[in-house]
mmCIF file as Biopython writes it, N, C-alpha, C and O atoms, coordinates in Angstrom:
data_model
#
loop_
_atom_site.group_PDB
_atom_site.id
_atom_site.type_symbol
_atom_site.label_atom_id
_atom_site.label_alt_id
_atom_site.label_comp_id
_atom_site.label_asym_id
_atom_site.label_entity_id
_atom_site.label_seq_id
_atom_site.pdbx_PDB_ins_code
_atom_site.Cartn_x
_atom_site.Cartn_y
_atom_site.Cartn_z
_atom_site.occupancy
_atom_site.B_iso_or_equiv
_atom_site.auth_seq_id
_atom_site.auth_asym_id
_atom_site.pdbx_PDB_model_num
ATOM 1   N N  . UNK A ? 1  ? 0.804  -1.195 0.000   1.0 0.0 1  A 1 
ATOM 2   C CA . UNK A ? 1  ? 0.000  0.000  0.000   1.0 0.0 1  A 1 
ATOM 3   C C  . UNK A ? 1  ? 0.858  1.275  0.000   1.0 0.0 1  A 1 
ATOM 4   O O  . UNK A ? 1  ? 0.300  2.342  -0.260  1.0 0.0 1  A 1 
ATOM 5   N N  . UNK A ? 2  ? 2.236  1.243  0.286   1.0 0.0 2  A 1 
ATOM 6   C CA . UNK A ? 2  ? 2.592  2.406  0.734   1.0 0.0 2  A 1 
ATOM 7   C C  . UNK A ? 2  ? 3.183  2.934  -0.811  1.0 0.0 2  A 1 
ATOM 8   O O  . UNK A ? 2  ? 3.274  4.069  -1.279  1.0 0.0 2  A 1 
ATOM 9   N N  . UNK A ? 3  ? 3.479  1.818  -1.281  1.0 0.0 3  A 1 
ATOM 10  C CA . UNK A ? 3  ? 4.177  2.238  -3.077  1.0 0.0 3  A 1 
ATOM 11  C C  . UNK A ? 3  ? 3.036  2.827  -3.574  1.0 0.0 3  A 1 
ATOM 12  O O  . UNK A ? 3  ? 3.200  3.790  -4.323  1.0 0.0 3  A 1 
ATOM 13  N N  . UNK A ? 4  ? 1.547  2.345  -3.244  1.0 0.0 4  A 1 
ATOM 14  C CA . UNK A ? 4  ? 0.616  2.829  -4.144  1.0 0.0 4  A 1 
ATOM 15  C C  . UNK A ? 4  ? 0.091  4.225  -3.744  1.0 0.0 4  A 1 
ATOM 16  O O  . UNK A ? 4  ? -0.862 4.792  -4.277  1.0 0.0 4  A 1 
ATOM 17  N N  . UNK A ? 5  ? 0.840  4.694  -2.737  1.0 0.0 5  A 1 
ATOM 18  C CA . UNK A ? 5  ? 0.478  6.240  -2.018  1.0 0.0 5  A 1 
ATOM 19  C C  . UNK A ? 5  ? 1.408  6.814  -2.446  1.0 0.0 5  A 1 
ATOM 20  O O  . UNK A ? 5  ? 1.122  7.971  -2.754  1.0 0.0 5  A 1 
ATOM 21  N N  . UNK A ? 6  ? 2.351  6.562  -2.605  1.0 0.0 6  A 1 
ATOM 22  C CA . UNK A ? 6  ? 3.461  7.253  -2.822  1.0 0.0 6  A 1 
ATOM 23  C C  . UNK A ? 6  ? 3.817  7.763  -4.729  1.0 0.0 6  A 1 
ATOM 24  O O  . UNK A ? 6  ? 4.467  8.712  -5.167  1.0 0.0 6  A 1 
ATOM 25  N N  . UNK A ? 7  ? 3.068  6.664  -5.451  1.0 0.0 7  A 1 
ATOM 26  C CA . UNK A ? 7  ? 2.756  7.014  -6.796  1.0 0.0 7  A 1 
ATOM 27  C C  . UNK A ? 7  ? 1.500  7.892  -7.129  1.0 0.0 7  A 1 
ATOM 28  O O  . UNK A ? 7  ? 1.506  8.611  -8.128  1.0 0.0 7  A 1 
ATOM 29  N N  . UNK A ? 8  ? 0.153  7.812  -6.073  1.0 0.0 8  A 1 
ATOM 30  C CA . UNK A ? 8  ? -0.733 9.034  -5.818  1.0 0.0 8  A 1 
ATOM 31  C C  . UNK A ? 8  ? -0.513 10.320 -5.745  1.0 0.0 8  A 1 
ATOM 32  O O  . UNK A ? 8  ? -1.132 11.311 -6.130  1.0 0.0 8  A 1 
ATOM 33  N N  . UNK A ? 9  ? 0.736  10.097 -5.037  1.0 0.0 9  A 1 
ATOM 34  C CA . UNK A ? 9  ? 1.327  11.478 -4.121  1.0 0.0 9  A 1 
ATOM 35  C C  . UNK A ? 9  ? 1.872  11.657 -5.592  1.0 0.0 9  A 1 
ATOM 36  O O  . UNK A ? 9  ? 1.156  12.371 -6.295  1.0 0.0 9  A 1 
ATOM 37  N N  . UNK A ? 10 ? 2.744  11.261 -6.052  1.0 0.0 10 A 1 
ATOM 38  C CA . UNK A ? 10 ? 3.659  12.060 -7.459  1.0 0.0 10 A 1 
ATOM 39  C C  . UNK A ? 10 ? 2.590  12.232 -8.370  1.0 0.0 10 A 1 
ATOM 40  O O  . UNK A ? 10 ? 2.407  13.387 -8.755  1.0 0.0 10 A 1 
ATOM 41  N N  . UNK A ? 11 ? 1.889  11.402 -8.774  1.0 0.0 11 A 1 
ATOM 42  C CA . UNK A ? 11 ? 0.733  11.579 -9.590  1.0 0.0 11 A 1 
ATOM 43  C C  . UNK A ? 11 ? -0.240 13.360 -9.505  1.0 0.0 11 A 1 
ATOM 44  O O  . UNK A ? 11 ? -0.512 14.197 -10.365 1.0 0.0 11 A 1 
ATOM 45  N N  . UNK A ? 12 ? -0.472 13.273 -8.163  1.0 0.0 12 A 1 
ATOM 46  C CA . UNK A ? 12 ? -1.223 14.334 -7.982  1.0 0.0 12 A 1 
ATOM 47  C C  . UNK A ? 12 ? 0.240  15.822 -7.638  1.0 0.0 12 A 1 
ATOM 48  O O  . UNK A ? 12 ? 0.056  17.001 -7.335  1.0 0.0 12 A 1 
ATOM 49  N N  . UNK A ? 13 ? 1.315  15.207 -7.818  1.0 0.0 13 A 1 
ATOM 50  C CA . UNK A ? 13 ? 2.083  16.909 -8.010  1.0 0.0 13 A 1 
ATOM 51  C C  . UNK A ? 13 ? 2.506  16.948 -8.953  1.0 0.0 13 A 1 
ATOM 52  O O  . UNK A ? 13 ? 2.674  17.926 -9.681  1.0 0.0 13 A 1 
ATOM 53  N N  . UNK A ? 14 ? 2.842  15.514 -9.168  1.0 0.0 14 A 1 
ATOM 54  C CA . UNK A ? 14 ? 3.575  15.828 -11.219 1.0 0.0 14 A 1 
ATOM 55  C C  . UNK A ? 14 ? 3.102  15.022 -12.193 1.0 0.0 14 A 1 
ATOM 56  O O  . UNK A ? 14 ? 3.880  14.527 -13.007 1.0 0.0 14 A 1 
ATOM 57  N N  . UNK A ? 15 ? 1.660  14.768 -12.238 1.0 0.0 15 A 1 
ATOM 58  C CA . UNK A ? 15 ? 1.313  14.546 -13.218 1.0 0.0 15 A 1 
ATOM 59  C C  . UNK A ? 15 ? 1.754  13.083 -13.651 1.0 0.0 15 A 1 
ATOM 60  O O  . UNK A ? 15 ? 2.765  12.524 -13.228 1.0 0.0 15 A 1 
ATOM 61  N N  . UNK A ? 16 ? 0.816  12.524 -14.589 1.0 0.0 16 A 1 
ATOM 62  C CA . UNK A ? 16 ? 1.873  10.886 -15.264 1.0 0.0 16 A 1 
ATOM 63  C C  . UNK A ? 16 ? 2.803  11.567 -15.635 1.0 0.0 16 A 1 
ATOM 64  O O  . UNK A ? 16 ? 2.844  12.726 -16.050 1.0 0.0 16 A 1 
ATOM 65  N N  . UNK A ? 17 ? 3.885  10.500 -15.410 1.0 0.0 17 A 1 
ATOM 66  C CA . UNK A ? 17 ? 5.349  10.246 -15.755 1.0 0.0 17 A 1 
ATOM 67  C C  . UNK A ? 17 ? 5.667  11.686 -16.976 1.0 0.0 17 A 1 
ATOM 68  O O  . UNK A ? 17 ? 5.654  11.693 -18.207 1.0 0.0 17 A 1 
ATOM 69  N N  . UNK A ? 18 ? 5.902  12.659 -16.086 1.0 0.0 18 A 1 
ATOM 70  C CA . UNK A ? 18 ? 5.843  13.890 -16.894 1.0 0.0 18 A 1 
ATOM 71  C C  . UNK A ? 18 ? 7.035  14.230 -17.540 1.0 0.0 18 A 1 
ATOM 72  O O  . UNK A ? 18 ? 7.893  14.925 -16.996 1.0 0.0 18 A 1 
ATOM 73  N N  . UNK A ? 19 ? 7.131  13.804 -18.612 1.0 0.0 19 A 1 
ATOM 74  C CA . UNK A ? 19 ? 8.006  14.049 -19.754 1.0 0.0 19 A 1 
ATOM 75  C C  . UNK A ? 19 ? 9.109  15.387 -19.715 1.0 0.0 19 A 1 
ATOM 76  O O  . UNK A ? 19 ? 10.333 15.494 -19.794 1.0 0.0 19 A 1 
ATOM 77  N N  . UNK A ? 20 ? 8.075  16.237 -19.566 1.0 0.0 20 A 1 
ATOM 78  C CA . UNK A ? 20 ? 8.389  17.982 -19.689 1.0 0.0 20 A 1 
ATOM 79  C C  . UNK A ? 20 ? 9.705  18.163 -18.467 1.0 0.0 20 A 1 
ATOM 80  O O  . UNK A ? 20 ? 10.812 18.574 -18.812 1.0 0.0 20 A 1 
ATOM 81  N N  . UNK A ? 21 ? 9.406  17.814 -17.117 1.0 0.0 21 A 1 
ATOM 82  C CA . UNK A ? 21 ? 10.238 17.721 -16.099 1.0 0.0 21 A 1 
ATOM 83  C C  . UNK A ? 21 ? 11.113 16.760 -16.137 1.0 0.0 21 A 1 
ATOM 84  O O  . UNK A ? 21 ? 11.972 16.892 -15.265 1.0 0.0 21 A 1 
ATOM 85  N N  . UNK A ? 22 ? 11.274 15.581 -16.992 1.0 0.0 22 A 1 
ATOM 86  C CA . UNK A ? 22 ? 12.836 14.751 -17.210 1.0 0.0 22 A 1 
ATOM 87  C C  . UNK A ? 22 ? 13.244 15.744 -17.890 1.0 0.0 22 A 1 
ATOM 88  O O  . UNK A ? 22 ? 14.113 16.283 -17.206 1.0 0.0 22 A 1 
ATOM 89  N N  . UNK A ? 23 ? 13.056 16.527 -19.257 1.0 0.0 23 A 1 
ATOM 90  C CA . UNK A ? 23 ? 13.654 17.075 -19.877 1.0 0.0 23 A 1 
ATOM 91  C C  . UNK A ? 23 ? 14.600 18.320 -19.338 1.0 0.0 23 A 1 
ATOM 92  O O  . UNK A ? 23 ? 15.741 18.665 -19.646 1.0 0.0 23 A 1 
ATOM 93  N N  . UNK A ? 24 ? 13.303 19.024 -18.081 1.0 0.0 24 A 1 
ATOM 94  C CA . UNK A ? 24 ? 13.624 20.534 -17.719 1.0 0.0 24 A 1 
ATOM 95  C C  . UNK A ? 24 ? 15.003 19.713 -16.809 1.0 0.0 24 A 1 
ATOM 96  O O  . UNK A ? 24 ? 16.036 20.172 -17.298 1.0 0.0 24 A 1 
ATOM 97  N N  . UNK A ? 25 ? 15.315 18.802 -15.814 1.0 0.0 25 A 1 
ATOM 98  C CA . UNK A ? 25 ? 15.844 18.399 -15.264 1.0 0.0 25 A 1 
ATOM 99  C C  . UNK A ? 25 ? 17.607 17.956 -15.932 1.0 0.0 25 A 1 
ATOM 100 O O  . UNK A ? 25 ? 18.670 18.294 -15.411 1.0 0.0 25 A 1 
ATOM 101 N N  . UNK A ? 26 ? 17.384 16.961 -17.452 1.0 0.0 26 A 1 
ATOM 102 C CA . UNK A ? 26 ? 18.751 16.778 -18.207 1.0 0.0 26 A 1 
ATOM 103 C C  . UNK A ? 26 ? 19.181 18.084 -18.594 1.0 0.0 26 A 1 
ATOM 104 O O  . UNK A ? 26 ? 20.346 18.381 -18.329 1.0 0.0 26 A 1 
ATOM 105 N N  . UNK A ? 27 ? 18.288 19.109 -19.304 1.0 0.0 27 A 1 
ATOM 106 C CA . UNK A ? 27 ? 18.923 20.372 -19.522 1.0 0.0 27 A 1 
ATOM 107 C C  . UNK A ? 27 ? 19.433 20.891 -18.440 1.0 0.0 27 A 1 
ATOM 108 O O  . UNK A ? 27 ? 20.648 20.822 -18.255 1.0 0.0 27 A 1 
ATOM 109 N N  . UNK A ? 28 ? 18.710 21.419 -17.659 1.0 0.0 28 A 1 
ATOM 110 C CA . UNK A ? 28 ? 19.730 21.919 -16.078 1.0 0.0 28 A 1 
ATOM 111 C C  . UNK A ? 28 ? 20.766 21.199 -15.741 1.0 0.0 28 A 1 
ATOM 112 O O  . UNK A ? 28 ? 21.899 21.614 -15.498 1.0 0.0 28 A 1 
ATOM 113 N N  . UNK A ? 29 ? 20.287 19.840 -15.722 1.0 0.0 29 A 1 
ATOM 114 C CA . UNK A ? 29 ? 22.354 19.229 -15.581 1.0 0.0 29 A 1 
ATOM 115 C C  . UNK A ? 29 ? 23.010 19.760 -16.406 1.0 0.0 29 A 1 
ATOM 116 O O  . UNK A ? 29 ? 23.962 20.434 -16.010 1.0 0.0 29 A 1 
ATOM 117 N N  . UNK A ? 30 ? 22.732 19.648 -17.926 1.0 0.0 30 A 1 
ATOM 118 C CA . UNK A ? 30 ? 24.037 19.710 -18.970 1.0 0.0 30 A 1 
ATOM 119 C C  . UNK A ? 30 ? 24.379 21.072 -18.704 1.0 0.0 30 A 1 
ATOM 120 O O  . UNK A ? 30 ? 25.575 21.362 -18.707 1.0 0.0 30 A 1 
ATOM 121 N N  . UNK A ? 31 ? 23.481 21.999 -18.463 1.0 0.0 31 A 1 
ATOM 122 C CA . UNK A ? 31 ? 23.807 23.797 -18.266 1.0 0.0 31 A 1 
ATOM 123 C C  . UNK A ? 31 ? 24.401 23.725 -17.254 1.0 0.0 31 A 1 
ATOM 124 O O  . UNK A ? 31 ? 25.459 24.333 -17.415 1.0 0.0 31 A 1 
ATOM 125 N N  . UNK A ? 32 ? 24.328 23.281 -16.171 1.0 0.0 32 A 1 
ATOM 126 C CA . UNK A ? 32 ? 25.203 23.439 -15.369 1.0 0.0 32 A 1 
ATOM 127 C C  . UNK A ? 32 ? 26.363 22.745 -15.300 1.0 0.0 32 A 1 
ATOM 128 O O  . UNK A ? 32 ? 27.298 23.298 -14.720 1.0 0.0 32 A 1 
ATOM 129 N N  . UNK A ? 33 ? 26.556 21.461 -15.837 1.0 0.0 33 A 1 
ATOM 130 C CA . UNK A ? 33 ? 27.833 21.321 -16.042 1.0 0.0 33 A 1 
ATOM 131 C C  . UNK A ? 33 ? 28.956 22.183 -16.643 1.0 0.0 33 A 1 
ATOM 132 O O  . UNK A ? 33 ? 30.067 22.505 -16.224 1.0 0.0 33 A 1 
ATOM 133 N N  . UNK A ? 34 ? 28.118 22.502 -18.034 1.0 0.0 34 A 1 
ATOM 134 C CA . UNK A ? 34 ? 28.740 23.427 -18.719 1.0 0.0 34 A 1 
ATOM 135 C C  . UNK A ? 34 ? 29.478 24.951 -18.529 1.0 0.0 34 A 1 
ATOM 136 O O  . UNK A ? 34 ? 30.431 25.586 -18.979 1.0 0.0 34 A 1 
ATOM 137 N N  . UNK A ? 35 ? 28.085 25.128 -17.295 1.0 0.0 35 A 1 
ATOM 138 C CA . UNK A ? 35 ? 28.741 26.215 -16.599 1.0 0.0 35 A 1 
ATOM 139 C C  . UNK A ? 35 ? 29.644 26.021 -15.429 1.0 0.0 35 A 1 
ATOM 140 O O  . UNK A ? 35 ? 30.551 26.851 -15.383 1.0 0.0 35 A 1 
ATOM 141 N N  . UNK A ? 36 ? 29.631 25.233 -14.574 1.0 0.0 36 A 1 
ATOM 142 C CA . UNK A ? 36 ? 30.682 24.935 -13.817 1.0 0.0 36 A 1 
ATOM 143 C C  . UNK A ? 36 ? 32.239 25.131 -14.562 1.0 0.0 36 A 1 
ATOM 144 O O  . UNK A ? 36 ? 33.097 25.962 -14.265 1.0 0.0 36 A 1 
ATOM 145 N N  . UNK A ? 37 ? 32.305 23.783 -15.921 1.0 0.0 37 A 1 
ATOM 146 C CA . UNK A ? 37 ? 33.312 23.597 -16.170 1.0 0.0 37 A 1 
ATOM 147 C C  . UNK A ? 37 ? 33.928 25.523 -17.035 1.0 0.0 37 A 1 
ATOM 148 O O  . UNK A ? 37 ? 35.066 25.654 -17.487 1.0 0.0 37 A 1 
ATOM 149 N N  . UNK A ? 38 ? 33.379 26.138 -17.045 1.0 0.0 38 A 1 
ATOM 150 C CA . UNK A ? 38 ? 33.825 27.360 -17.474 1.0 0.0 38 A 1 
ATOM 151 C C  . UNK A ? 38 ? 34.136 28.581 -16.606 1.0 0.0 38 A 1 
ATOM 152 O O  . UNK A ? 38 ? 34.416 29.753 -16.854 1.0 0.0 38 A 1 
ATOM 153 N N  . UNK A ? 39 ? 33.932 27.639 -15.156 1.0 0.0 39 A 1 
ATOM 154 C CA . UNK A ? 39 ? 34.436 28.530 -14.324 1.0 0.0 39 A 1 
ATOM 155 C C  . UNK A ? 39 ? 33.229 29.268 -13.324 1.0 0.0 39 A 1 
ATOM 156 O O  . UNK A ? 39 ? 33.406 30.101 -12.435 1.0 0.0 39 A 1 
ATOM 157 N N  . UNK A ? 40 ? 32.299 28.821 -13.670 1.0 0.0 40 A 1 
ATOM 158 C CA . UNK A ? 40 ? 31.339 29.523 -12.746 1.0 0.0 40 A 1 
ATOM 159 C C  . UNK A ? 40 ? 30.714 28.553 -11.438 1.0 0.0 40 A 1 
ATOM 160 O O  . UNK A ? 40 ? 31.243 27.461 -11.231 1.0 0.0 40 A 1 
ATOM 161 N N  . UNK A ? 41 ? 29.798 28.926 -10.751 1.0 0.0 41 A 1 
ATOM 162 C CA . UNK A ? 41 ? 29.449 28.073 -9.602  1.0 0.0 41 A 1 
ATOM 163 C C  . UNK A ? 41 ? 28.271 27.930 -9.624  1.0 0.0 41 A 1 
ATOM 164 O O  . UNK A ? 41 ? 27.787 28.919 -9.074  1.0 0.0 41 A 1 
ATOM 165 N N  . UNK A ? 42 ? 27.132 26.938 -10.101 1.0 0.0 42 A 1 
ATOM 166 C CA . UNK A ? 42 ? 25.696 26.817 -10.099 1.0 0.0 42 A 1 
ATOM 167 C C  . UNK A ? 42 ? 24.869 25.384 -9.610  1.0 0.0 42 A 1 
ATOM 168 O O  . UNK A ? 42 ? 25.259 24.229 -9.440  1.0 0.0 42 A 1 
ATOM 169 N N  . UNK A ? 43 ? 24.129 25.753 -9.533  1.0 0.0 43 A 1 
ATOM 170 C CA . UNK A ? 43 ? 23.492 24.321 -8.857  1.0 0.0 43 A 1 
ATOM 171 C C  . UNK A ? 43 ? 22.715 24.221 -9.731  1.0 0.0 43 A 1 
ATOM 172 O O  . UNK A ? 43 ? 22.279 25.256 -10.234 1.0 0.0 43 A 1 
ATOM 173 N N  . UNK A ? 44 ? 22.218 22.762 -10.274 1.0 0.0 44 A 1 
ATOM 174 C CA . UNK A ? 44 ? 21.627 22.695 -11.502 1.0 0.0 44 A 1 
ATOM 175 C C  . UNK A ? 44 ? 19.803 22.844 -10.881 1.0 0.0 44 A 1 
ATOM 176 O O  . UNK A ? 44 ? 18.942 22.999 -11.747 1.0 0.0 44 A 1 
ATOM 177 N N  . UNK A ? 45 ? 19.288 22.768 -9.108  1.0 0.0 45 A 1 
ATOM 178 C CA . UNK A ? 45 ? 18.457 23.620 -9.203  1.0 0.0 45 A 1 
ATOM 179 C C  . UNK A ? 45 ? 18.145 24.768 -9.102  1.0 0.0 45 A 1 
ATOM 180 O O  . UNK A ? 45 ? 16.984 25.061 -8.816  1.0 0.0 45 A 1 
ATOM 181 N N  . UNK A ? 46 ? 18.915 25.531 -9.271  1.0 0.0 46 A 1 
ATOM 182 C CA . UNK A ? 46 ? 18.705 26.823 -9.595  1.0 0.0 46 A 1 
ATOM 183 C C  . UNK A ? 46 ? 18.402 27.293 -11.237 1.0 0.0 46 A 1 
ATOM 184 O O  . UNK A ? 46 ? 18.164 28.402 -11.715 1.0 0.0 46 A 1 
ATOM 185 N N  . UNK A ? 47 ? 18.504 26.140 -11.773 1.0 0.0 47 A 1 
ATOM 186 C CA . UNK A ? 47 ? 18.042 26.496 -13.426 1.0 0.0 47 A 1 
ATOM 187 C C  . UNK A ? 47 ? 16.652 25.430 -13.436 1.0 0.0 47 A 1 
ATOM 188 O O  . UNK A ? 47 ? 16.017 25.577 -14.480 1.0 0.0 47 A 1 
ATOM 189 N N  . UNK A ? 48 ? 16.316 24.852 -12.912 1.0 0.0 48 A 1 
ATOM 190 C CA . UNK A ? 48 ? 14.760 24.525 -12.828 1.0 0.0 48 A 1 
ATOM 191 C C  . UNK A ? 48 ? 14.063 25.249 -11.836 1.0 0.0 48 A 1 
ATOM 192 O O  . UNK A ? 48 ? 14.199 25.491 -10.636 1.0 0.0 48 A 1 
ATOM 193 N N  . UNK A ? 49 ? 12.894 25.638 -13.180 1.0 0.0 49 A 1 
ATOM 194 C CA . UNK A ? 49 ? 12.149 26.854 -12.177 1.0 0.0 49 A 1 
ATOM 195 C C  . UNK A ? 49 ? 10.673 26.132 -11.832 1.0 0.0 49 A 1 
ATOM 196 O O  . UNK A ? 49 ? 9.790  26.608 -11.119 1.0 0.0 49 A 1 
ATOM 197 N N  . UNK A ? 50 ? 10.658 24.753 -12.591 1.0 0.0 50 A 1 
ATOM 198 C CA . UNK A ? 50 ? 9.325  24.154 -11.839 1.0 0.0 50 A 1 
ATOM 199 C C  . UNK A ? 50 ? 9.762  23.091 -10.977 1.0 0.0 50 A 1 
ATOM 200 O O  . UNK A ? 50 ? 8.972  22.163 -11.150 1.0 0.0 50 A 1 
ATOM 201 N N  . UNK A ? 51 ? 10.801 22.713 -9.971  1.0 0.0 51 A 1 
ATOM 202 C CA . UNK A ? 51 ? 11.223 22.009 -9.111  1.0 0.0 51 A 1 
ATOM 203 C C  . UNK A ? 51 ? 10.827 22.490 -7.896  1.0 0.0 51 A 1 
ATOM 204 O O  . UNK A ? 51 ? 10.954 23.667 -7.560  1.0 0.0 51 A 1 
ATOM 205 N N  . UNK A ? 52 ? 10.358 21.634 -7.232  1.0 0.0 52 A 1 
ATOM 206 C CA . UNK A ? 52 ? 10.276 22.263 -5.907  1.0 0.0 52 A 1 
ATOM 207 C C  . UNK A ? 52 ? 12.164 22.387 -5.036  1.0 0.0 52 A 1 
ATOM 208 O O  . UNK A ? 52 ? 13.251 21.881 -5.315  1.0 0.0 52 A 1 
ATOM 209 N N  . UNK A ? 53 ? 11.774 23.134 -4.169  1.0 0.0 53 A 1 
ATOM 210 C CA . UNK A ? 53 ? 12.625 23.666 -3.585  1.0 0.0 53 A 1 
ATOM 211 C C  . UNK A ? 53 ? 13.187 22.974 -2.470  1.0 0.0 53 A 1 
ATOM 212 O O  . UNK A ? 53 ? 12.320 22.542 -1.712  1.0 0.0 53 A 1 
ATOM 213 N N  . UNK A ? 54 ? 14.559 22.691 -2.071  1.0 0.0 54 A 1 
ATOM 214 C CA . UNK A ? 54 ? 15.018 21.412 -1.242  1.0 0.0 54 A 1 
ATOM 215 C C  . UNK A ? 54 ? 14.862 22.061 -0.087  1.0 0.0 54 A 1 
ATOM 216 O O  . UNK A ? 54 ? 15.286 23.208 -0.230  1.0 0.0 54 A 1 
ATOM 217 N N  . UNK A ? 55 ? 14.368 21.833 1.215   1.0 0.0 55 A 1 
ATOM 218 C CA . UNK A ? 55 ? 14.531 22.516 2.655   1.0 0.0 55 A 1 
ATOM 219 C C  . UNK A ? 55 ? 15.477 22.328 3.421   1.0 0.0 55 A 1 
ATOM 220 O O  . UNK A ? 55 ? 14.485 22.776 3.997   1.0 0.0 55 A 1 
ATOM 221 N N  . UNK A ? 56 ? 15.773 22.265 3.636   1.0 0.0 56 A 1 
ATOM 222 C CA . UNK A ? 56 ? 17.040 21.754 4.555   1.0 0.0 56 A 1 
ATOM 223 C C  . UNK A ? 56 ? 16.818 22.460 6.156   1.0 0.0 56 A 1 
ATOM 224 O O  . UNK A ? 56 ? 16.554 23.604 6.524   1.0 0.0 56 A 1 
ATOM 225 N N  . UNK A ? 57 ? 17.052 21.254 6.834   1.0 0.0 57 A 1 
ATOM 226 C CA . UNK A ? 57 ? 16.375 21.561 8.744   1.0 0.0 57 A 1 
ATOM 227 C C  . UNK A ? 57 ? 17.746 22.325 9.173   1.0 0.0 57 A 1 
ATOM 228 O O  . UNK A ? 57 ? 18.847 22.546 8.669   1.0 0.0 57 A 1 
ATOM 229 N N  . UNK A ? 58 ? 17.129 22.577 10.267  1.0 0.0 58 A 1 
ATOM 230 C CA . UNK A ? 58 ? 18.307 23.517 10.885  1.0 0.0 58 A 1 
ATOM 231 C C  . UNK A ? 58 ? 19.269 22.778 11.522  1.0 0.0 58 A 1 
ATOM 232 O O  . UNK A ? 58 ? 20.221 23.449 11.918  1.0 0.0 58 A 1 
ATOM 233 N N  . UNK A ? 59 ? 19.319 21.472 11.765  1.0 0.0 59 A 1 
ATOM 234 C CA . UNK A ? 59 ? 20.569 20.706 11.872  1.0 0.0 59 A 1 
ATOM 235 C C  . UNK A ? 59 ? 21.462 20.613 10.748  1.0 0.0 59 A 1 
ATOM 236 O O  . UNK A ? 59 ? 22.680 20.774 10.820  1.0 0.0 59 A 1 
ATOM 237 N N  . UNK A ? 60 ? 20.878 20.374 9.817   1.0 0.0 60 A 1 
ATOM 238 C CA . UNK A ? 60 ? 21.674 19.962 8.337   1.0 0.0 60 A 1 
ATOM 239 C C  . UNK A ? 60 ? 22.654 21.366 8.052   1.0 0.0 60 A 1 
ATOM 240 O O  . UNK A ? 60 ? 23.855 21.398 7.783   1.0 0.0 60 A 1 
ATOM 241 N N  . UNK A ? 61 ? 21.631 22.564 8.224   1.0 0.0 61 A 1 
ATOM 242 C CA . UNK A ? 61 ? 22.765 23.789 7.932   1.0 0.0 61 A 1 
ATOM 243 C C  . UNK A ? 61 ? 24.040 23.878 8.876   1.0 0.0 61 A 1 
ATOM 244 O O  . UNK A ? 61 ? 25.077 24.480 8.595   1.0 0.0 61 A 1 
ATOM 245 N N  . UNK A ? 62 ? 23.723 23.002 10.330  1.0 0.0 62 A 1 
ATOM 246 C CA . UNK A ? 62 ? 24.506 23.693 11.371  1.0 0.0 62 A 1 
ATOM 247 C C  . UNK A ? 62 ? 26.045 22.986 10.868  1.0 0.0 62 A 1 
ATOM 248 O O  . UNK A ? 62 ? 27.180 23.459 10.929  1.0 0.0 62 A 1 
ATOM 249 N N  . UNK A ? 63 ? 25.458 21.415 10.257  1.0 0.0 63 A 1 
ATOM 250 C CA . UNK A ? 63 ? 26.845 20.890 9.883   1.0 0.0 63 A 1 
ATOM 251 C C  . UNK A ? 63 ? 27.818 20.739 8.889   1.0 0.0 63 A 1 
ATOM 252 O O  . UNK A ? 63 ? 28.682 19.907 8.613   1.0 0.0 63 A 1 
ATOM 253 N N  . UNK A ? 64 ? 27.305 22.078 8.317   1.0 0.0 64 A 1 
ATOM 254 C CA . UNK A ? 64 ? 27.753 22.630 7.043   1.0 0.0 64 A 1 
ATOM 255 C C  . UNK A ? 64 ? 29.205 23.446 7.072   1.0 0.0 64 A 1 
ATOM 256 O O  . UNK A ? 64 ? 29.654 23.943 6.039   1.0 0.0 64 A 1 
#
């Protein structure tokens, strides 16, 4: 039961197996590789603008 909640759950935020977001996702890697290797510093989510956003708890920052 819990696989079949958990494919509900993606279902109802991203849609069937949504094509559009593998794509937005390989492009942001390759851009950001590309930009890394030229010297710059990016996180490849910062070039997906329909990703949700990672949270990170206030332990995780402290051990940064």
């Amino acid at each position: 039961m819990l696989e079949i909640r958990q494919w509900a759950e993606y279902r109802y935020r991203r849609g069937s197996l949504n094509v559009g977001r593998r794509v937005e996702q390989s492009v942001a890697n390759m851009m950001s590789i590309y930009i890394n290797s030229q010297g710059g510093d990016i996180d490849p989510l910062e070039l997906m603008p329909h990703e949700d956003d990672v949270i990170e708890t206030f332990e995780a920052q402290l051990s940064d």
